[in-house]
Residue frames as a rotation matrix with the C-alpha (Angstrom) as fourth column:
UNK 1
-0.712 -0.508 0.485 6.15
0.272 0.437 0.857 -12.97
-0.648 0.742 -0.173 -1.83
UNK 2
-0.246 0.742 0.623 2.69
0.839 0.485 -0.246 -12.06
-0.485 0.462 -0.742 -3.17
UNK 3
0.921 0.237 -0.310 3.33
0.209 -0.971 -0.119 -8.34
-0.329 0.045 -0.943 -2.82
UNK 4
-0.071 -0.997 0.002 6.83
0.588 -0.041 0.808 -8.62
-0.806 0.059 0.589 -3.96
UNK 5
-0.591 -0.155 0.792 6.85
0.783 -0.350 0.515 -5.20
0.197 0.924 0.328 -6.62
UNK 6
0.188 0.954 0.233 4.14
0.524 -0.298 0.798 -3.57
0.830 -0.028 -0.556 -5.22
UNK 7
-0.378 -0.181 0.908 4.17
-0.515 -0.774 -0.369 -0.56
0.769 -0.607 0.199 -2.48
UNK 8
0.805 0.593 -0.031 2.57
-0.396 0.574 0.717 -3.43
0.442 -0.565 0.697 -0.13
UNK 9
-0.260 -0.941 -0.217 4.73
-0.352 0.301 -0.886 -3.93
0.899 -0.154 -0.410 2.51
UNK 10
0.560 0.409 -0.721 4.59
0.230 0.759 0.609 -7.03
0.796 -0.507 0.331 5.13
UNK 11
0.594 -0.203 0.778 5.13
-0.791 -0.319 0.521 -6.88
0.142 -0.926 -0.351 8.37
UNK 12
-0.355 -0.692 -0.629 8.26
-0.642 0.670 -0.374 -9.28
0.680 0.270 -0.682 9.06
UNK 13
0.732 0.343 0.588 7.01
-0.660 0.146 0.737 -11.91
0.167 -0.928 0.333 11.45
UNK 14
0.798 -0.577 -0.174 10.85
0.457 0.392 0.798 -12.89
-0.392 -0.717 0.577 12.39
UNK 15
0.567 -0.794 0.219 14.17
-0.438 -0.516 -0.736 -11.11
0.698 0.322 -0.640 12.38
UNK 16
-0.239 -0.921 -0.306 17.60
-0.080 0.333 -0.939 -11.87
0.968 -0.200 -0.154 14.06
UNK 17
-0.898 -0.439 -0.019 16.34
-0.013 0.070 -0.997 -11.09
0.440 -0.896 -0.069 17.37
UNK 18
-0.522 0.844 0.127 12.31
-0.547 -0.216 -0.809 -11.87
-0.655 -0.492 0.574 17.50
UNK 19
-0.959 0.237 -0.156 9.83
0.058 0.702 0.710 -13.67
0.277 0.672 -0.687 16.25
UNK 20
-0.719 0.681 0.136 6.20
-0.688 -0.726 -0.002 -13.21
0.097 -0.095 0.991 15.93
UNK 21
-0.719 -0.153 0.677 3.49
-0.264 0.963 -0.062 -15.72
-0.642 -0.224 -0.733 16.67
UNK 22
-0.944 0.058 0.326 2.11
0.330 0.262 0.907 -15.32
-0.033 0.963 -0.266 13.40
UNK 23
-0.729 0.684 0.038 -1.65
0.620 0.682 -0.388 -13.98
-0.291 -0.259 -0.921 14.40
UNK 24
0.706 0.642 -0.298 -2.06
0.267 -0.632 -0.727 -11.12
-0.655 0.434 -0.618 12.27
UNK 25
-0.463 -0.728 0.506 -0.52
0.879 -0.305 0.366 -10.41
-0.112 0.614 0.781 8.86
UNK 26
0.460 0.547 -0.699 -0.11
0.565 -0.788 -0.244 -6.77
-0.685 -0.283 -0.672 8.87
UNK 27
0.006 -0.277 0.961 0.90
0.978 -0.197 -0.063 -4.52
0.207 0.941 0.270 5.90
UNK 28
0.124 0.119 -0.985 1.97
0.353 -0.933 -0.068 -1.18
-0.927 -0.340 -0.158 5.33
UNK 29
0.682 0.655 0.327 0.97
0.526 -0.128 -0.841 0.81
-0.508 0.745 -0.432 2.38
UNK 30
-0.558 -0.756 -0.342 3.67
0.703 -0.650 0.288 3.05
-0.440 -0.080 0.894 1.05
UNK 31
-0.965 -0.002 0.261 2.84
0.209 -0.607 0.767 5.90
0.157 0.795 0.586 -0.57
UNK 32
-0.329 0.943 -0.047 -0.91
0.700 0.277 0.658 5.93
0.633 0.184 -0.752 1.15
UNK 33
-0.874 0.125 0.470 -2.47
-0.311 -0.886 -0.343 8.32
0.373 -0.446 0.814 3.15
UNK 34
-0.952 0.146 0.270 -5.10
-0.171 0.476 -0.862 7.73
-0.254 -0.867 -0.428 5.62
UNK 35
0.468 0.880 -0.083 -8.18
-0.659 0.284 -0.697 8.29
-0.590 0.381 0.712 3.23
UNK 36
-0.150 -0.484 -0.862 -6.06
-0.718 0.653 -0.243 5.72
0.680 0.582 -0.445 0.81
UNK 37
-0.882 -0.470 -0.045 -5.95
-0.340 0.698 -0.630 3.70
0.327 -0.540 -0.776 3.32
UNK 38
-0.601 0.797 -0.061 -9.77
-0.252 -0.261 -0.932 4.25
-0.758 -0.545 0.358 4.06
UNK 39
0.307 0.708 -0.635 -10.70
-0.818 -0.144 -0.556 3.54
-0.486 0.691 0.535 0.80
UNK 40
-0.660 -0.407 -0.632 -8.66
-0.572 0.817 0.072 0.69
0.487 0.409 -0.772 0.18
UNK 41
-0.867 0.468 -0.171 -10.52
0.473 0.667 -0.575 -1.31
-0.155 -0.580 -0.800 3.30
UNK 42
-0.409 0.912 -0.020 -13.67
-0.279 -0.146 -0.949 -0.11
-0.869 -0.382 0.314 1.82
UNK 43
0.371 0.228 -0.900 -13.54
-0.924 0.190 -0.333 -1.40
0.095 0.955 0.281 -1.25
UNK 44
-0.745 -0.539 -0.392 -11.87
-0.461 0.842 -0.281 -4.67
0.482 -0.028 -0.876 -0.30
UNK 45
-0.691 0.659 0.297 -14.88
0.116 0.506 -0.855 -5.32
-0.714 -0.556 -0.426 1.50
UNK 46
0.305 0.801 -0.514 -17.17
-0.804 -0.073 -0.590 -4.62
-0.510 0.594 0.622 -1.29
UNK 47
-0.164 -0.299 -0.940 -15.17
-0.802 0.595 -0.050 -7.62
0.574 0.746 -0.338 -2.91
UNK 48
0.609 0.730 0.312 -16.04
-0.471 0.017 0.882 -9.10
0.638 -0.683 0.354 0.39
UNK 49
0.173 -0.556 -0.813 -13.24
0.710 0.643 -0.288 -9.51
0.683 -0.528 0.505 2.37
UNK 50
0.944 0.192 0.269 -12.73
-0.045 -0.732 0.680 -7.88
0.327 -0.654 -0.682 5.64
UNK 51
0.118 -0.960 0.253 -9.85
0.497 -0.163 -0.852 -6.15
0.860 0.226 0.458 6.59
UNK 52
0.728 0.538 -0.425 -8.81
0.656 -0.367 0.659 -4.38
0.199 -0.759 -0.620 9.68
UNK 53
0.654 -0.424 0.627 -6.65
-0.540 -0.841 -0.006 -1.54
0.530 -0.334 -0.779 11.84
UNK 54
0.508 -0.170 -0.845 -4.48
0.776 0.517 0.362 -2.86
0.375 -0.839 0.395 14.53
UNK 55
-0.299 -0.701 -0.647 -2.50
0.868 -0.481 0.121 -0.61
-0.396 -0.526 0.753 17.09
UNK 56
0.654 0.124 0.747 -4.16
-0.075 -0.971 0.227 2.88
0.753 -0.204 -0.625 17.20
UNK 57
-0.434 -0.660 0.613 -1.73
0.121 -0.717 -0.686 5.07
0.893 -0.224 0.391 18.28
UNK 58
-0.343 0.456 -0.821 -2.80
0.938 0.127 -0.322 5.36
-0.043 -0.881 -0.472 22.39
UNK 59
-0.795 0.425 -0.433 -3.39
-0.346 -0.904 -0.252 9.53
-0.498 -0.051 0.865 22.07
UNK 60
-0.612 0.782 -0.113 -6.63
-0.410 -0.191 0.892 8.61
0.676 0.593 0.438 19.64
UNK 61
0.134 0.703 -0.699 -8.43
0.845 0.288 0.451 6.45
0.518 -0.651 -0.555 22.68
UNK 62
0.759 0.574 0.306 -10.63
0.037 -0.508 0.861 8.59
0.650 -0.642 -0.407 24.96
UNK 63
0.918 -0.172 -0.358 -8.99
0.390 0.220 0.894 7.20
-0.075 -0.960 0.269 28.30
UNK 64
0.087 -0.994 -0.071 -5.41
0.946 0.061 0.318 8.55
-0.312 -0.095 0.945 27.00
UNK 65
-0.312 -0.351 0.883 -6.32
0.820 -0.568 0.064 11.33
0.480 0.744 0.465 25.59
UNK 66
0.809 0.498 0.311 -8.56
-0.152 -0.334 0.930 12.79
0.567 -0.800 -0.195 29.09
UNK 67
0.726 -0.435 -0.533 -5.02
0.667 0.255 0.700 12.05
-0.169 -0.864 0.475 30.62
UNK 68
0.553 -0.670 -0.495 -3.18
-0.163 -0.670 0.724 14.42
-0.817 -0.320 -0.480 28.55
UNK 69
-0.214 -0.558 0.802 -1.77
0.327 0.733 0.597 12.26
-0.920 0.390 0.026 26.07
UNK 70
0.580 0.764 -0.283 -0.95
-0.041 -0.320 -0.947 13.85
-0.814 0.560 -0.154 22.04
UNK 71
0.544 -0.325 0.774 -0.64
0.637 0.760 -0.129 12.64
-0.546 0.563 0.621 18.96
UNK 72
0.897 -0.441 -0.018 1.61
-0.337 -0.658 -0.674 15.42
0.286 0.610 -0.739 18.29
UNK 73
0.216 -0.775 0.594 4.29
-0.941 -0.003 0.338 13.96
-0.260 -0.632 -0.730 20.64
UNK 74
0.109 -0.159 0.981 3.78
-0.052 0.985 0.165 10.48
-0.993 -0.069 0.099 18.96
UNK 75
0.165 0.287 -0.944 4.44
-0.913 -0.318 -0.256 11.68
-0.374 0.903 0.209 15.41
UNK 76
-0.835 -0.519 -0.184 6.11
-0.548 0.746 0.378 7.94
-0.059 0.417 -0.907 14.51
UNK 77
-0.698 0.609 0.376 3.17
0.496 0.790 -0.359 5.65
-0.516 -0.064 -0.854 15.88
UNK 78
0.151 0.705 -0.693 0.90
-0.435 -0.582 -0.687 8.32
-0.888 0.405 0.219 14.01
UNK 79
-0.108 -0.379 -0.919 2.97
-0.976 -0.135 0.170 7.45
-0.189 0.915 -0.356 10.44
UNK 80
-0.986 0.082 0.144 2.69
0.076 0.996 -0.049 3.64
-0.147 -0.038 -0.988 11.29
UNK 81
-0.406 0.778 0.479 -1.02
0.548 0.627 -0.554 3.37
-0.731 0.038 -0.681 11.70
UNK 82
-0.228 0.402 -0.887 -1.94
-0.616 -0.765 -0.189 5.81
-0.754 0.503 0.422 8.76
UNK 83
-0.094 -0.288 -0.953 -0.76
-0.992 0.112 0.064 3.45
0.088 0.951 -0.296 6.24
UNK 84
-0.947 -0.220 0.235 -1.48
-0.254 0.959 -0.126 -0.05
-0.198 -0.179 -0.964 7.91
UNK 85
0.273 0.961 -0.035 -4.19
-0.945 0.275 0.178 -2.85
0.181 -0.016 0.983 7.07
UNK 86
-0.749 -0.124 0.650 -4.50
-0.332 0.920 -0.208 -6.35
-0.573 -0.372 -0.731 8.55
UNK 87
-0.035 0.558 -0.829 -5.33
-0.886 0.367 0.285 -8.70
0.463 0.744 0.481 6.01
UNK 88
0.755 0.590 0.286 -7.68
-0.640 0.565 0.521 -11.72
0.146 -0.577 0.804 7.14
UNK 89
-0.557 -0.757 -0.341 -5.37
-0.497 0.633 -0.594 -15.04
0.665 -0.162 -0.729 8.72
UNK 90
0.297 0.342 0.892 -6.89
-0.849 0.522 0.082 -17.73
-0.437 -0.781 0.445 10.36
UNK 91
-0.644 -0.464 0.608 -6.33
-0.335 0.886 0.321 -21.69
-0.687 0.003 -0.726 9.85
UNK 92
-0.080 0.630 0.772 -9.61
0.566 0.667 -0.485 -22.21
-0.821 0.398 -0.410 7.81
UNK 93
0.189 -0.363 -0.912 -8.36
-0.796 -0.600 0.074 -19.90
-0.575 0.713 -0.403 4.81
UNK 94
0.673 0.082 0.735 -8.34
0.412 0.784 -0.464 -22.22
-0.615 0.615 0.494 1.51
UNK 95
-0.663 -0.744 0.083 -5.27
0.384 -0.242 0.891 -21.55
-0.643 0.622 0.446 -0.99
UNK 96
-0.107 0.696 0.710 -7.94
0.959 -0.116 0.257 -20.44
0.261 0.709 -0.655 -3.18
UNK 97
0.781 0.550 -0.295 -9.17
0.617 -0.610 0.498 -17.75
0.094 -0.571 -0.816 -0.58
UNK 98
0.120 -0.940 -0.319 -5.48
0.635 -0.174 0.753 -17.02
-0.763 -0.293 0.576 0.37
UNK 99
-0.706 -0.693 0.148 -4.96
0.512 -0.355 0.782 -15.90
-0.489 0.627 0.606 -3.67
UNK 100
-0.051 0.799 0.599 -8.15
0.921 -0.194 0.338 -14.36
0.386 0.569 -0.726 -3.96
UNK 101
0.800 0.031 -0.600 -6.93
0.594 -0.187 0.782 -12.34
-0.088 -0.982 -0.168 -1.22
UNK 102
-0.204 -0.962 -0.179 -3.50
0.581 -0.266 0.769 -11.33
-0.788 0.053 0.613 -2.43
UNK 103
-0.583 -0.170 0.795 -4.64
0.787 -0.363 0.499 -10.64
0.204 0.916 0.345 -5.98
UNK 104
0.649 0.761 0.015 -7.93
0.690 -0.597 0.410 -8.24
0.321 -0.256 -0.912 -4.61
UNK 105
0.482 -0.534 -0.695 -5.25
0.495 -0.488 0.719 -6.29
-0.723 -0.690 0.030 -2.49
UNK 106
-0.461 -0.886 0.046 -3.02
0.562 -0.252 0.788 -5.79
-0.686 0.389 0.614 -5.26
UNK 107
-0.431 0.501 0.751 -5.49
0.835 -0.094 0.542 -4.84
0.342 0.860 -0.378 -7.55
UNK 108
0.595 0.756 -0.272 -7.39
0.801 -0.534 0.270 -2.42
0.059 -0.379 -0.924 -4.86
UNK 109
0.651 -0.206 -0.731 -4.36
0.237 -0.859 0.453 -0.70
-0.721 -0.468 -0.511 -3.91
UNK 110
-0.564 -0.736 0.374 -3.11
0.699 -0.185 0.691 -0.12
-0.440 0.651 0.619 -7.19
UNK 111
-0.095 0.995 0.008 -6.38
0.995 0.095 -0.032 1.41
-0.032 0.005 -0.999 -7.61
UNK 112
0.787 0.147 -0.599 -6.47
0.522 -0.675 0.521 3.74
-0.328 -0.723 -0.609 -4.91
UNK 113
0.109 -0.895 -0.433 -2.79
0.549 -0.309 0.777 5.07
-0.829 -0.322 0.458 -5.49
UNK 114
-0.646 -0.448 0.618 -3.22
0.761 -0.314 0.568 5.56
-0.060 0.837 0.544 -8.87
UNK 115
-0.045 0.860 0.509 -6.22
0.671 -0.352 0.653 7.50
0.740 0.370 -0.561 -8.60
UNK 116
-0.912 -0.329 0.243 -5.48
0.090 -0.741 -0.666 9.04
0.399 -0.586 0.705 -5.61
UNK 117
-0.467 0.769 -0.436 -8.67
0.852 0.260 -0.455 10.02
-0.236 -0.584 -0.777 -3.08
């Protein structure tokens, strides 16, 4: 609802046939490329909040890639984690924090997009 206009797109955490148990709100960026994306979660931390990756693509780890394993052949999970960031969630998050959060985000990655890297 906070990103509602904005190229910020939530992960759903429930649909007709699943449901998530809520322990990481991920986002995906439209329109972002991986230094966009790199520069968003470096500048969101200069506002100090910390942001993160989830789900590399298995070809980028060592142990999969010494088996053979390439991120040409995975071209989808490649497009997914370019453009993702996991914004902070935990239980001790203060409505304050929460919208200090939402607005920083919106504000960074209107930033980034408009300016480009």
């Amino acid at each position: 609802q906070g990103f509602a206009g904005t190229p910020i797109k939530p992960l759903p955490h429930q649909g007709t046939d699943y449901e998530s148990s809520r322990h990481l709100y991920i986002t995906h960026i439209e329109g972002a490329s991986l230094e966009d994306r790199n520069r968003i979660i470096t500048l969101m931390a200069e506002r100090g909040i910390a942001t993160n990756v989830h789900y590399k693509p298995l070809p980028l780890l060592t142990a999969y890639a010494n088996m053979g394993f390439k991120m040409a052949d995975y071209p989808n999970a490649y497009a997914y984690y370019e453009n993702e960031i996991t914004l902070p969630l935990h239980t001790r998050l203060t409505n304050e924090e929460v919208a200090y959060i939402i607005e920083s985000f919106r504000e960074v990655v209107a930033q980034v997009l408009e300016e480009g890297v």
